[in-house]
C-alpha positions as CSV (number, residue, x, y, z in Angstrom):
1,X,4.7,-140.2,-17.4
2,X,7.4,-138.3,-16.0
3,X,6.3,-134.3,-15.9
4,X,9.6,-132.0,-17.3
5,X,11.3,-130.2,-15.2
6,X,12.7,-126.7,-16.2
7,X,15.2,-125.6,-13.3
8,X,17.2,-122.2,-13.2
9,X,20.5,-121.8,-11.5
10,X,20.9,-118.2,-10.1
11,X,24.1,-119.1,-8.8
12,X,25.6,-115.6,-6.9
13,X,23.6,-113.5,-9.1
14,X,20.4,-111.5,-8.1
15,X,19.5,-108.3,-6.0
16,X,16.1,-108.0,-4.9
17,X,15.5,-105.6,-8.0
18,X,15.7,-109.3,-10.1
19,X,12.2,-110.1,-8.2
20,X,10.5,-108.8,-11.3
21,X,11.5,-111.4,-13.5
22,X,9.8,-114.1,-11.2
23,X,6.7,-112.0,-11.9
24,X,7.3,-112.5,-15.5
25,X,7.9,-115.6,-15.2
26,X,4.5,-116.9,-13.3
27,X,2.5,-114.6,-15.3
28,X,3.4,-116.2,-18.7
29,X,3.4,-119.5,-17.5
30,X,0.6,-120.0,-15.3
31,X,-1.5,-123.1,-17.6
32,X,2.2,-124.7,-18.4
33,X,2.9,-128.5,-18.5
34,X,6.3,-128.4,-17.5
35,X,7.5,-127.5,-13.9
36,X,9.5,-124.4,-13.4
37,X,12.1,-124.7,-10.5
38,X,14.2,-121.1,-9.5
39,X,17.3,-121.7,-7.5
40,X,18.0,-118.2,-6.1
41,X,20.9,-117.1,-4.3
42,X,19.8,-117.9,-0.6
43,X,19.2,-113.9,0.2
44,X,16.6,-113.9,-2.2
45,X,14.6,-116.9,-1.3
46,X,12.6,-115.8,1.3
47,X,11.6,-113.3,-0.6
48,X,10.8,-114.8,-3.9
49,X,8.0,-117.0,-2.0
50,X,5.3,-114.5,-2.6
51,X,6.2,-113.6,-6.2
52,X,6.8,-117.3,-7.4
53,X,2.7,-117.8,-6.0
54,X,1.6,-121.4,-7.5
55,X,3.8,-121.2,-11.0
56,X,7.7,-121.3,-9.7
57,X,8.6,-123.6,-6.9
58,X,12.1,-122.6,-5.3
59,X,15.3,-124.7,-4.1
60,X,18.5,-123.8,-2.7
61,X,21.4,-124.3,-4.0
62,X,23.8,-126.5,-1.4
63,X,22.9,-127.7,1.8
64,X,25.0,-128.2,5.0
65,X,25.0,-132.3,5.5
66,X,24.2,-131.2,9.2
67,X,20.5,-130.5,11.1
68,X,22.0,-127.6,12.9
69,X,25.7,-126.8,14.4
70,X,28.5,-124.4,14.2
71,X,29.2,-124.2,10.8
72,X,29.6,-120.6,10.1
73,X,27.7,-119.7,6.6
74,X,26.8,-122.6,6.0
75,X,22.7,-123.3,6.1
76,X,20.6,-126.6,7.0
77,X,18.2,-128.1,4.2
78,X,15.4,-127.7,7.4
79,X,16.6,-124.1,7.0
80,X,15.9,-124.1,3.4
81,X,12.5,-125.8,3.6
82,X,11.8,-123.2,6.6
83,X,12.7,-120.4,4.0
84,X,10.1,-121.5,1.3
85,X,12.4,-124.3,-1.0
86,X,11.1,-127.4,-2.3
87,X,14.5,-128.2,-4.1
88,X,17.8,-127.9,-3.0
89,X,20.6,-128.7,-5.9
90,X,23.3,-130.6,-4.7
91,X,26.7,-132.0,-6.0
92,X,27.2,-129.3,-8.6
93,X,30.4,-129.0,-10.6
94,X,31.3,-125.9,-9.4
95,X,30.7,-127.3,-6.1
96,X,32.6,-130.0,-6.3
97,X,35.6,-128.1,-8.2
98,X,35.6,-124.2,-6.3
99,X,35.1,-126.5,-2.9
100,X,36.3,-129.8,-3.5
101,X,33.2,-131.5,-2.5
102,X,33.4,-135.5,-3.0
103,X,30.7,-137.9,-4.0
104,X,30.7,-139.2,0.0
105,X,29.8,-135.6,1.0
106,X,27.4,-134.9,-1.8
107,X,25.5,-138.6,-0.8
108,X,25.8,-136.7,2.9
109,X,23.9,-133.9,1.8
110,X,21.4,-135.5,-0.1
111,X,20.2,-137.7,2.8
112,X,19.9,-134.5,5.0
113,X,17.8,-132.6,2.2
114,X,15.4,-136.0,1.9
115,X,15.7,-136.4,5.8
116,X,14.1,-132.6,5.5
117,X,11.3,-133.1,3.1
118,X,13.3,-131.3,0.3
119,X,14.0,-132.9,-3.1
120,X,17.1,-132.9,-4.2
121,X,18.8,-132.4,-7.6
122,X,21.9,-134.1,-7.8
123,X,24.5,-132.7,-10.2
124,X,26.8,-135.4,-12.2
125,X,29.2,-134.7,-14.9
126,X,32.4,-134.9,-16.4
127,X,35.4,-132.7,-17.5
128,X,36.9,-132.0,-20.4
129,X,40.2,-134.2,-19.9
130,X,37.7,-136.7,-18.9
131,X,35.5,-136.9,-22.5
132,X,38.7,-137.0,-24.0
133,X,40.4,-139.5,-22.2
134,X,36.9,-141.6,-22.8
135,X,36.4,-141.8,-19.4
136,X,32.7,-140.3,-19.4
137,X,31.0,-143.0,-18.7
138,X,33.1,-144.8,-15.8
139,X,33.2,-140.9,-14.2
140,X,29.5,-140.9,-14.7
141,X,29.0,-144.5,-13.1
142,X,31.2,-143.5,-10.3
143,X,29.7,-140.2,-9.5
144,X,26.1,-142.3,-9.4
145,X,27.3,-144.6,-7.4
146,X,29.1,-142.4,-4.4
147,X,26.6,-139.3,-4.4
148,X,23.1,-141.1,-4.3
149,X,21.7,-142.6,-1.1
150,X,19.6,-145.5,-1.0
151,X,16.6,-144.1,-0.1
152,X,15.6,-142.3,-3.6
153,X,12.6,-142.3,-5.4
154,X,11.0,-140.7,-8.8
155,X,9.3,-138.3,-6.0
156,X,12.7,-137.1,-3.9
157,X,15.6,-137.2,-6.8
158,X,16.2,-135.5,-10.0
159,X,19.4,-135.9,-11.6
160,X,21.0,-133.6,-13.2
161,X,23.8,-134.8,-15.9
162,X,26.1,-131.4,-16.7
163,X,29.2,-131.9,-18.6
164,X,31.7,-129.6,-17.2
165,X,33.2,-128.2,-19.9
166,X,29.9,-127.1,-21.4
167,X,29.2,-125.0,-18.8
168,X,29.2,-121.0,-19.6
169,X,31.1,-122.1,-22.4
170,X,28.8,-121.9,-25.2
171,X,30.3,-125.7,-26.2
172,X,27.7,-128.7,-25.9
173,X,27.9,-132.3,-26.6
174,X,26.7,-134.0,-29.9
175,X,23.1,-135.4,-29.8
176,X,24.5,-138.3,-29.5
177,X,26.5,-138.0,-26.8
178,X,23.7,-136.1,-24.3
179,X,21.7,-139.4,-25.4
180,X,24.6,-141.9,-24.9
181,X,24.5,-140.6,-20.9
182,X,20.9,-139.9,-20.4
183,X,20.5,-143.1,-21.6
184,X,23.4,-144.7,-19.2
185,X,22.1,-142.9,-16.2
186,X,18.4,-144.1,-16.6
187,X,19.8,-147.8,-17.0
188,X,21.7,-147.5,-14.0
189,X,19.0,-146.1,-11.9
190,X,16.8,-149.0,-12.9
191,X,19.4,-151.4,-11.9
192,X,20.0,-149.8,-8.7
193,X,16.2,-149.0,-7.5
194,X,14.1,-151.2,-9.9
195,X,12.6,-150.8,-12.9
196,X,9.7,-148.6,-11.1
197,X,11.7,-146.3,-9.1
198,X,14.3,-146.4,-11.8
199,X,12.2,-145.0,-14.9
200,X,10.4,-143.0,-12.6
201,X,13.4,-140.5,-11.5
202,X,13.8,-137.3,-14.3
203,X,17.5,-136.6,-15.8
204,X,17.9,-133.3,-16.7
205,X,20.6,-131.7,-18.9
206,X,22.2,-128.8,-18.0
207,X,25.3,-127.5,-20.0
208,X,25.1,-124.2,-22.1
209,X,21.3,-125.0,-22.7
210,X,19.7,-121.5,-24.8
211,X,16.4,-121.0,-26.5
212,X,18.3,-121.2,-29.8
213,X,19.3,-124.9,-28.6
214,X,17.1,-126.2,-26.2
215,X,14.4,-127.8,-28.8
216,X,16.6,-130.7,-30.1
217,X,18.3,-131.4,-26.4
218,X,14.6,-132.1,-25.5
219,X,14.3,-134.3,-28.0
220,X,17.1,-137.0,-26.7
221,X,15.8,-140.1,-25.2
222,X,16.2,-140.1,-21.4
223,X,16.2,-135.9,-21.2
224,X,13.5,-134.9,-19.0
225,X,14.0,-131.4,-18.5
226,X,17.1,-128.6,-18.2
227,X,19.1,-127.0,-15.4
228,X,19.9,-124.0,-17.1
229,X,22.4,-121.2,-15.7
230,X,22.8,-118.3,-17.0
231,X,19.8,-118.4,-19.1
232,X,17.7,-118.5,-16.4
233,X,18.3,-115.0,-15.1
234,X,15.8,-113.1,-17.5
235,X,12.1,-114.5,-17.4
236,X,12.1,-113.8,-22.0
237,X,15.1,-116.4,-22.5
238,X,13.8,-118.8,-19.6
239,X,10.5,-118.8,-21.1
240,X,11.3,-119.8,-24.5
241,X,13.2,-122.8,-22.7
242,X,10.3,-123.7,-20.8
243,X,8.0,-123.5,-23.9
244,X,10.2,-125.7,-25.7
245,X,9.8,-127.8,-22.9
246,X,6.1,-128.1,-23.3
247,X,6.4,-128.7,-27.1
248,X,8.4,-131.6,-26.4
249,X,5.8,-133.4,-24.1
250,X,3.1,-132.9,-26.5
């Protein structure tokens, strides 16, 4: 049984006065079923260890494909896992658009964050022109098959399935269509690592996901969890996401 996965983006939001709502956060969730993940931004992560305590584990959000080097701003996954991460989310759009990452250097990046003992969360998804040129799926198949290494298990990789244009927008797929790619990406894992590793590796969705929506996403088949933006960044709306979460494993 795969255990859901609720993971927050902070992206470059947070000041240390935003500790509080990790408080918040463990204290109301502290019994739950579903896993809470909290990507802050990475001057904050240090920091958040002591207030996350046994309910929040922490990830960073990109990782340098390198151990160590000169690559100024840039930090290591060892760095990360030295700072208190578990996770590190890699591959996200805004990733791949603001900085013109490619599938070769997300694959990179994810073998360095395994390498380091981190698990990675691999962000896939397409853009507007995309879904309407019906290209979803090929763009989907494509970004599988260039970003993730060989070396992935149910334990090390969590997918993340965002279509772009959903994003801060408000705008999300059909039912239908989150299930037509969960579904997609869990057949292609299977086909790639085996029926065992294959069912074994959680999708999430991430994509204007509220508590006003997030029931009925977690009702798709193949949607194992959310990586939720926005929404994440006050412990009241995160929570009713994560106890929608728990409704749906019941």
């Amino acid at each position: 049984m795969r255990r859901k996965l609720a993971a927050g983006n902070w992206k470059m939001n947070g000041l240390e006065s935003a500790l509080g709502e990790i408080d918040a956060l463990a204290a109301a969730h502290k019994a739950t079923q579903t896993e809470i993940m909290i990507a802050p931004p990475a001057t904050l992560l240090s920091r958040m260890v002591a207030h996350a305590g046994d309910a929040v584990v922490l990830a960073g959000q990109d990782c340098h494909s390198e151990e160590s080097g000169a690559h100024t701003g840039d930090i290591s996954a060892a760095m990360l896992k030295d700072a208190g991460a578990s996770y590190v989310i890699l591959g996200h759009s805004e990733r791949r658009t603001d900085h013109g990452e490619t599938n070769d250097q997300v694959r990179a990046k994810t073998r360095a964050a395994l390498a380091a003992g981190l698990k990675a969360v691999v962000c896939i998804g397409e853009t507007l022109a995309q879904r309407e040129a019906a290209n979803t799926i090929d763009i989907i198949g494509g970004q599988m098959s260039g970003s993730l290494p060989d070396l992935a298990t149910g334990e090390n990789l969590v997918i993340a399935y965002e279509p772009v244009w959903a994003i801060g927008t408000g705008k999300i797929p059909t039912l239908d269509q989150i299930g037509e790619v969960h579904d997609f990406i869990r057949m292609r894992l299977e086909r790639r690592y085996g029926a065992g590793v294959g069912r074994s590796v959680r999708i999430l969705y991430g994509g204007s996901v509220k508590p006003d929506n997030a029931a009925e996403i977690f009702d798709v088949s193949n949607v194992d969890g959310a990586l939720v933006g926005g929404a994440s960044l006050k412990a009241k709306d995160f929570s009713s996401i994560i106890s929608a979460l728990d409704a749906s494993a019941d």
